[in-house]
C-alpha positions in Angstrom: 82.0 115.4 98.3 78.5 114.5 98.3 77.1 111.4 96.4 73.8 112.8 96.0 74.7 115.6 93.5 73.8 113.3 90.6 70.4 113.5 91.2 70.6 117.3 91.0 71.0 117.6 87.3 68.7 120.3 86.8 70.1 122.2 89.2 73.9 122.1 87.5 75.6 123.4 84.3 74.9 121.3 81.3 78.4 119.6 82.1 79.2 119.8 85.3 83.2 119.9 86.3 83.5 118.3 90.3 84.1 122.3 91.3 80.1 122.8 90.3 78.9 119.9 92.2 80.9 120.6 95.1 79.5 124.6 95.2 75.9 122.6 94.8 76.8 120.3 97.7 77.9 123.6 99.8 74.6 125.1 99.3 72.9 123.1 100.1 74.9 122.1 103.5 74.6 125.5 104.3 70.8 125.8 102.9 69.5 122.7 106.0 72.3 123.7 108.3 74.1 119.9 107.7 77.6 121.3 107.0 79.0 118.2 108.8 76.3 115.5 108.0 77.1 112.3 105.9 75.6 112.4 102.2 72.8 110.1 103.2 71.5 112.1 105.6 72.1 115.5 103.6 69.9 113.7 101.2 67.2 113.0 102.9 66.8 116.0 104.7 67.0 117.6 101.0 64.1 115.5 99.5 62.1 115.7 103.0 62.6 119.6 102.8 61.0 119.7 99.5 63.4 118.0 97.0 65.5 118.9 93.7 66.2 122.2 94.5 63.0 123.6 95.3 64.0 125.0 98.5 65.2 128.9 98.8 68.4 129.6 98.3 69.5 126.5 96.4 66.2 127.2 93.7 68.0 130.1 93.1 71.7 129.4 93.0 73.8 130.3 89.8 73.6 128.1 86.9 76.0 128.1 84.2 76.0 130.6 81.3 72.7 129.8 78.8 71.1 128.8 81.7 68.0 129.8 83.6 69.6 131.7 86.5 72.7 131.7 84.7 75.2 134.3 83.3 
């Protein structure tokens, strides 16, 4: 698990369970291609690639129901 997720609040359901912040983490992993990096370096390659979320793919990811993006 990634410690960065808190950060990501806007990106995640208005209470997120672990299961949500781990699916965030995975996209984004997959999104800069760091499946194996530590957290601090997924991190900064995050905010370096344009920060909370912005990027495609994870901008777009589903959000929780009564969410933008969401169900």
């Amino acid at each position: 698990m990634s410690c960065y997720t808190r950060h990501l609040g806007d990106l995640l359901p208005a209470n997120p369970s672990w299961d949500d912040r781990r699916a965030l983490d995975a996209r984004i992993r997959a999104d800069l291609g760091m499946a194996e990096a530590d957290c601090p370096e997924v991190w900064a390659a995050f905010k370096a690639a344009g920060g909370h979320g912005r990027r495609p793919g994870v901008a777009s990811a589903p959000r929780g129901p009564g969410q933008e993006g969401g169900e």
